[in-house]
N, C-alpha and C positions, 0 to 999 in steps of 0.2 A: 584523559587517555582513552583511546578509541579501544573498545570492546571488541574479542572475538568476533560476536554478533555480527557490531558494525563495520569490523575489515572483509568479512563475507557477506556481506550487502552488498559492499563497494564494488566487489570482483564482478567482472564479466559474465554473463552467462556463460560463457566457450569457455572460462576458466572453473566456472563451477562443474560444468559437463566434465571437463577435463580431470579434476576433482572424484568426483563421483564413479567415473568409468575406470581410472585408473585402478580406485577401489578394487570395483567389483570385480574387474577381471583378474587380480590375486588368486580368489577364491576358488572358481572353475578352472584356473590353470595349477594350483594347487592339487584340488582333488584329484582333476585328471592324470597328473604327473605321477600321484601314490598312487591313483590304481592301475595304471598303467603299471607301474613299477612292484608291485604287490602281486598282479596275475603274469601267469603266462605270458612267454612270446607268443604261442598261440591266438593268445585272446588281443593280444597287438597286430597279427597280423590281419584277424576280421573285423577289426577296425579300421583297419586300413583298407580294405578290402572294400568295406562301405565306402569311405571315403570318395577314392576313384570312381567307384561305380556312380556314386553323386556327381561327380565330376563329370563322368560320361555320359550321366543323362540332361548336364546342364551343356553340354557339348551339343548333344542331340539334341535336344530342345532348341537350342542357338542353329545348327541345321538345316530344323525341319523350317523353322521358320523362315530360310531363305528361299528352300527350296518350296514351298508354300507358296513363297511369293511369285515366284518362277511358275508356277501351276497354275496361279491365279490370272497370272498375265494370259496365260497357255490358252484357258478356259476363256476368257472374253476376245483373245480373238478367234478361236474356233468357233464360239457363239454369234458373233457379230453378221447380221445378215447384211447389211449392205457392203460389206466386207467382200464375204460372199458373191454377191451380184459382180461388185467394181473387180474382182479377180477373175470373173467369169463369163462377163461378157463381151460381145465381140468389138473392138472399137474401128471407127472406119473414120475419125478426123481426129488433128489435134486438142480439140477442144475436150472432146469429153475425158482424152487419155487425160490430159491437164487436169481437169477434173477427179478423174481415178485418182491421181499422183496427191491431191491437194489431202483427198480423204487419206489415204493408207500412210504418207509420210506425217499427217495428221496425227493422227492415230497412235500409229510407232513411236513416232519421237518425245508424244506426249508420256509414253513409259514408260520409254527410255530413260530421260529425264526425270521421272518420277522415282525412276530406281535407278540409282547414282551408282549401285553397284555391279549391274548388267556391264558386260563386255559388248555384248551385240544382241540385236533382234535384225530376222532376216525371215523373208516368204519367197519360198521358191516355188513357182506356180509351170502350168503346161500352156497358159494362155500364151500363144506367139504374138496375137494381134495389140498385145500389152506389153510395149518395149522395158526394159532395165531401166531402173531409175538412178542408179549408180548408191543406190544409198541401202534402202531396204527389202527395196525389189528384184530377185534376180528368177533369170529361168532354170529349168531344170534340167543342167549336164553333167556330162562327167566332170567337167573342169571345176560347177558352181556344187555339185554335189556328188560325191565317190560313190561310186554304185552298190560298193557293200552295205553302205552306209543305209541308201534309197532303199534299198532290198529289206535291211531292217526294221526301219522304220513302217516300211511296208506290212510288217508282218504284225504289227501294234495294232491294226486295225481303228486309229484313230486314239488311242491312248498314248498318253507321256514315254519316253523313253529317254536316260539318259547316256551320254558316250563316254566312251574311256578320255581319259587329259589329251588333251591336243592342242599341240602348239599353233597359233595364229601366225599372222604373217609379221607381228611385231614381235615373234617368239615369249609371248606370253603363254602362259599356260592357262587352256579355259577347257571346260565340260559343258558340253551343250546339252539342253532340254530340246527333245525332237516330237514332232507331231505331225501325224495325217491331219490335213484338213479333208474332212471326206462328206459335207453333209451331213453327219450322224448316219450313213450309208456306209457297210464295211463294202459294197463293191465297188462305189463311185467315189475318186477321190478328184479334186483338182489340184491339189500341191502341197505343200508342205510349209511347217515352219518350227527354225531354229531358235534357241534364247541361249546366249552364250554368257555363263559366268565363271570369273577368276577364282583359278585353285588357291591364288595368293590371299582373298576374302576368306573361305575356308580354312585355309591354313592360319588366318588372324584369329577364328574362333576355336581353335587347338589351341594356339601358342600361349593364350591369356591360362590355361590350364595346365602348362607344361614345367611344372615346377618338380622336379629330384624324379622326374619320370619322364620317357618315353610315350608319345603320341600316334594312334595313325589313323586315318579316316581310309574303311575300305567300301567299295559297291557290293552289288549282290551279289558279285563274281569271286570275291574276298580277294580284289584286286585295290593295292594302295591307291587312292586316290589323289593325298594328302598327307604329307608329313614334311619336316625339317631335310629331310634329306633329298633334295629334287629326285635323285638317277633314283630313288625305288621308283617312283611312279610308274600305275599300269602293271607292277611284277605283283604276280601273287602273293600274299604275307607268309604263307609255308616256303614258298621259294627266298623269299628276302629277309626274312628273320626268323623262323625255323620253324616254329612250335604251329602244330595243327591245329586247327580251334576248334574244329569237329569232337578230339578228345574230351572236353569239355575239363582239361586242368587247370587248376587257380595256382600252381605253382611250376613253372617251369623251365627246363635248364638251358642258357643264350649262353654260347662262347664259353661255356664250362662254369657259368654263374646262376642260382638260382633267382629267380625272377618271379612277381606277384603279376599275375594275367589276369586283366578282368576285360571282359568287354560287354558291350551292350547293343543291342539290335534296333534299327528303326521300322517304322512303320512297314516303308518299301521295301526293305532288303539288308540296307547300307548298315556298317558297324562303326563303331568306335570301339578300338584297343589302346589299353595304357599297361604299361611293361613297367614295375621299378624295381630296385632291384633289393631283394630281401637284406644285406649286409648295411645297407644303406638304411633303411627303416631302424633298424636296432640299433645300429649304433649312434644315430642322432636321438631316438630315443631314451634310451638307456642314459645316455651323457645329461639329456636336458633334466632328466626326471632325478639327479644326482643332485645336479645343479640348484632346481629350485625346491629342493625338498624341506630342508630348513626352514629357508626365508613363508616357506609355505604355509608351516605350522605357527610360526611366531605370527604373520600377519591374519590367519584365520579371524580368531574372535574379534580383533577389530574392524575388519573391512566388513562384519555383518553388523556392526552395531552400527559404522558410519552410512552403510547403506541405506540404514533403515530412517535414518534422522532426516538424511541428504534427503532421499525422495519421497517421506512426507514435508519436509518442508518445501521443495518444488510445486510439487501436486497440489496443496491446500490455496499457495496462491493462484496455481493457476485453473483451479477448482473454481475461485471465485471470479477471476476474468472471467473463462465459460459460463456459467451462471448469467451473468450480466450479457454476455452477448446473446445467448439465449433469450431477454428480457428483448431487447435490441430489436431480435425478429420478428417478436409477435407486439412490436412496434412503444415498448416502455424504452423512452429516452432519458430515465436517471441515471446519474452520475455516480458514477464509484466514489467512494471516499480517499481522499489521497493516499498513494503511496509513497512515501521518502526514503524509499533503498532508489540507489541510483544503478541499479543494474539494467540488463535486457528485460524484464520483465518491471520493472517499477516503470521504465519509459514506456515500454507497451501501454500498460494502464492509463500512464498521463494523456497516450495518442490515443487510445481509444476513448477519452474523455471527451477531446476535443474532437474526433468524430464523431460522436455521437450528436453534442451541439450542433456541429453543421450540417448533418446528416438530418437534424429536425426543422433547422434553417431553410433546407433548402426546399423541404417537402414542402414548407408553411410558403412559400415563396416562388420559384421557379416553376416546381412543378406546375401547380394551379395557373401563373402565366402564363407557360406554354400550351397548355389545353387551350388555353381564352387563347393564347395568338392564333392557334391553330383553325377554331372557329372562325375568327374572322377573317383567317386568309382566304376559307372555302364560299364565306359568304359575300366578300370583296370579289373571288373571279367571279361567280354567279353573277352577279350585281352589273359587272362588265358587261355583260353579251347584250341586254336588255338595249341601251341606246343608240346600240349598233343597226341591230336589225328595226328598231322602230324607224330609223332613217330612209330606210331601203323601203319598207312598207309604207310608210306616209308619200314619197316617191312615186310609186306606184299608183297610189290612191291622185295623186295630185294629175300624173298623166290621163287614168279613167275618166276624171273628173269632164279636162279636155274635152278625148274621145267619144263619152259615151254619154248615155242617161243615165238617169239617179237612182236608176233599178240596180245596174252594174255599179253603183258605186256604196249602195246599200249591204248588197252582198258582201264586197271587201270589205268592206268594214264591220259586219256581222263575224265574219272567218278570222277579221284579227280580234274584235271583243273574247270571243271563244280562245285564240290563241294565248289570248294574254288573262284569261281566266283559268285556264288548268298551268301556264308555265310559271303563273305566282304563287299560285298553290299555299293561299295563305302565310307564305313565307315559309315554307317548308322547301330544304332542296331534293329532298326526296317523294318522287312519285312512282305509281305502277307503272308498267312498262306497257298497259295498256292504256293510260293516260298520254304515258310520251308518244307512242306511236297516233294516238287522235292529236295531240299537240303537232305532231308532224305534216298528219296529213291538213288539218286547217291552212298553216305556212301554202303548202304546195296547191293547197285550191286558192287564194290567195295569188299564187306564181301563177296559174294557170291562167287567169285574166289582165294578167301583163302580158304575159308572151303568146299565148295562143295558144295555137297544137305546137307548140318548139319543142316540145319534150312528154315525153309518158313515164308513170312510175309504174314500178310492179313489187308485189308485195309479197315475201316469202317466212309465212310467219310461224313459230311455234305456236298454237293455241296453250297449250298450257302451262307456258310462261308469261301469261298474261295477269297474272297476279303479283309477279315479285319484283319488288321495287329496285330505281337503284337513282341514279343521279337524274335530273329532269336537265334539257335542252342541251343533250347529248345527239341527235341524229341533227339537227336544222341546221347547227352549223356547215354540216358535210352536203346537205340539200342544198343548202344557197351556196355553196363554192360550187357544185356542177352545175347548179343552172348557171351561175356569171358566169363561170371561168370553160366550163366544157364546151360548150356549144361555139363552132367556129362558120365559118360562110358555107364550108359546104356541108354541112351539116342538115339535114333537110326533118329529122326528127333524133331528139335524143333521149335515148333508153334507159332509164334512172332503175336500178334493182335496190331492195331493200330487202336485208336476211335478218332476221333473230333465231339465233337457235343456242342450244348448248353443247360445249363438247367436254374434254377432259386435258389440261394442259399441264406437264410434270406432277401427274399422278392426280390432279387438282380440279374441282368440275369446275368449269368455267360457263361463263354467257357472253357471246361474241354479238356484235353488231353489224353488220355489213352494210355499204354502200355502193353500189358499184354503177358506173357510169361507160358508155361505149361513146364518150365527145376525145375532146383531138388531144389528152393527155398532158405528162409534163416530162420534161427531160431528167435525166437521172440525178443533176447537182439541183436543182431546183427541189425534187423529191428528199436528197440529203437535207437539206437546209430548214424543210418548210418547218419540223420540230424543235427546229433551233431557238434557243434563246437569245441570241444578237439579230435572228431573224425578223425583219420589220411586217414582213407578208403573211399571210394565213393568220389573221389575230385570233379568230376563233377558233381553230384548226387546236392552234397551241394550247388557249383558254380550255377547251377540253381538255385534251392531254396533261395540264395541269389541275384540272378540276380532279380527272380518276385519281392520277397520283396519289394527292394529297387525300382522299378518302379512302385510299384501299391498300395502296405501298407502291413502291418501286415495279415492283413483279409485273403490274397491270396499265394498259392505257393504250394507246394509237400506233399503228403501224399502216404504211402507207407506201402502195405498189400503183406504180405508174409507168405506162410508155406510150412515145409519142406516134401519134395519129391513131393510137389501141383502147385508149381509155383509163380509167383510172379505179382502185379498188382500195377503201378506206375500211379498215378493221379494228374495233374500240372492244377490248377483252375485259371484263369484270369478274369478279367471283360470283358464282352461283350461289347464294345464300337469300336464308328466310327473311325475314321484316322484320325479325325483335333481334337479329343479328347484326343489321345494318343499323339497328338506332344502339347499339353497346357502340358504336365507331365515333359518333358524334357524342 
């Protein structure tokens, strides 16, 4: 015969919760019912009293927080300088307006969309030479904006201002956030901008609160903003439901009924009132505290002895889960001893058992893998670039040979010994960045005695980044694509720049690499492609782009700007970091 014990093992956790809770809440609706019923109506009513006012300020908190949101939007774009500029400056062709349009509907829409609850976002600017966009852009008229309105707004000096309810042109009802845009200058403005949202969102964060009471959301004007009854909207609360707030009365008399007022203030101005009405307080009161007053006293002492069993017996097992996950983190993968309650929590244990095994499986296994496969993919591209470029330089050497005497053919061959002495670098793929740059220039003296005068380099270098290391036969790939590929017939010398500097890129110090070539370019789909992976061209080009990748993240590696017969400018971005930071990566 199954034991007590054993038939609450069996139960679901939702059923022991259920259990448990049911308990407890006896107790506290019990006491509260007697002392409710034991004091005063007085002492009913300032608990009640609290109540609302909790109510009101979870109202206003639910509020501010839209209206927060509405300010935040307000704030980034009154801050946005290039905002700024594309609204204020003079446009004289399609393109750049297209341009303008691309940023601000950019922009907009992206907050738009961000905030699902916005009605509208709108900039109404004085720029004429910046046509309407039909969407977020308009000018400033009487027709796009009502003079009283402009005049207002005017007088904010560049701070928030919000409108009374105004119906849109779907007859919705919306309250706009208004703002100068003025440069942080109260004399110089260029236009303005509206944020329009639904009194009916407003009205959802009352209504969840509008339970045996009366709601109203008013402005600073104590003007309804918000409530169940549309036609108040915009009437003053003294005008539309009576009682003055200024009095400062918690009890007062609506249509010859006493009434519990409380209301609560926001930051800005704005109130929330809640109205219920005292007959209604006592008499659900009084009835329910009648009700359970009995059943209250009979269940007391029990529901505190069950309580007390229920959640030590919870807590102790799940005392001992914790524990063991704890073990977990600071990396003891023992196993619990079995559990045989078959509840939510006996299954937990058994999954957490079997997590734990494989959580140690995988560490003993995979991980350790993928470190090793990672190594050798960095040292597989590396590995590539090497019999490409011996092809091209033995090449070379094969034509001097030809050409010249054995002086010139001494020399290339000294410039690639050198070259192929610092870019093996005992097997290491990392070298200084003043090693890569004498790696670079060998190659190019090397090129020099191929081609002739075809080409000059020029060197633009940080000196005192010439200590920190990063990937080796990073620049040569991007030198021998301008020397083939850039130089065309008419080309009578071609001017190769070379930059290392550092800069800062999202918040980030960076070391950029530059190449830059003034030979006859590439056309835009060629440019798209050359990074591509189904792309058979640029092998090197890639082979980089994939060498950073994979040592430093997603974030970092190759970009690449070109136009035809203008030249071309290759940019390889890395982290700016020390030498014992880049050997933690490997």
């Amino acid at each position: 015969m199954s034991t007590p014990k054993r038939l609450f093992q069996n139960l679901s956790l939702l059923q022991k919760l259920l259990l448990m809770f049911l308990t407890v809440t006896i107790t506290p609706l019990l006491f509260i019912t007697v002392f409710f019923y034991d004091r005063t109506e007085q002492r009913l009513l300032e608990l009640t009293y609290e109540n609302m006012s909790s109510s009101n300020q979870q109202i206003n908190s639910n509020v501010n927080a839209q209206l927060d949101s509405l300010r935040q939007i307000s704030s980034l774009v009154y801050t946005d300088e290039p905002l700024q500029v594309y609204l204020t400056q003079t446009y004289t062709s399609d393109y750049s307006t297209v341009e303008a349009y691309r940023y601000i509907d950019g922009l907009l829409y992206s907050m738009l969309t961000a905030n699902n609850n916005l009605a509208s976002i709108n900039l109404y600017v004085y720029n004429e030479s910046l046509p309407e966009d039909g969407l977020f852009l308009k000018h400033i008229t009487p027709e796009n904006l009502p003079i009283q309105y402009l005049v207002q707004l005017q007088q904010t000096y560049g701070n928030n201002i919000f409108s009374n309810v105004i119906q849109d042109k779907k007859g919705k009802n919306v309250i706009y956030l208004g703002r100068i845009l003025n440069y942080n200058n109260q004399n110089q403005h260029y236009g303005m901008l509206t944020i329009g949202l639904n009194e009916e969102l407003l009205y959802r964060l009352i209504e969840k609160e509008e339970q045996n009471k009366s709601v109203y959301l008013l402005n600073e004007n104590n003007q309804i903003i918000s409530a169940s009854d549309k036609s108040l909207l915009n009437l003053p609360f003294s005008e539309a439901i009576g009682p003055d707030l200024s009095s400062n009365q918690k009890v007062v008399t609506i249509n010859g009924q006493p009434n519990l007022l409380v209301y609560n203030t926001m930051q800005h101005g704005w109130k929330t009132v809640s109205l219920t009405p005292i007959d209604e307080i006592m008499r659900s009161s009084r009835k329910t505290a009648m009700q359970i007053v009995v059943i209250a006293l009979f269940s007391l002492g029990l529901s505190l002895l069950m309580i007390v069993v229920i959640a030590n017996y919870f807590s102790r097992r799940l005392r001992k889960l914790n524990r063991q996950a704890l073990k977990v983190e600071q990396g003891n993968f023992i196993i619990l001893p079995d559990d045989f309650s078959k509840d939510e929590i006996g299954q937990l244990g058994t999954a957490f058992n079997k997590m734990s095994a494989r959580l140690k499986e995988l560490i003993d296994t995979l991980y350790v893998k993928e470190l090793a496969k990672r190594d050798a993919e960095l040292y597989a591209l590396q590995s590539q670039i090497n019999p490409h470029f011996l092809y091209n330089t033995l090449s070379g050497i094969s034509s001097l040979a030809i050409q010249n005497s054995d002086v010139e053919v001494s020399k290339i061959v000294n410039h690639l010994a050198r070259f192929y002495q610092v870019s093996l670098n005992m097997g290491h793929q990392f070298i200084t960045l003043e090693k890569e740059l004498a790696l670079t220039k060998h190659y190019l003296a090397i090129q020099h005695m191929r081609f002739d005068d075809s080409f000059i380099e020029h060197w633009e270098v940080d000196p005192d980044l010439a200590s920190h290391e990063t990937l080796k036969l990073l620049l040569q790939p991007f030198v021998e694509n301008a020397i083939n590929h850039a130089i065309d017939e008419d080309h009578t010398c071609l001017n190769i720049t070379i930059r290392v500097y550092q800069s800062v890129h999202a918040g980030v110090p960076t070391l950029l690499l530059e190449i830059e070539d003034d030979g006859c370019g590439m056309p835009p789909d060629q440019v798209r492609t050359l990074l591509s992976k189904k792309s058979k061209a640029g092998y090197g080009i890639k082979n980089v782009h994939e060498r950073v990748q994979l040592a430093y993240g997603q974030n970092y590696g190759v970009t690449i700007r070109s136009e035809v017969a203008s030249g071309t400018k290759i940019t390889i971005m890395l982290p700016l970091q020390l030498s014992d930071r880049i050997q933690k990566i490997l």
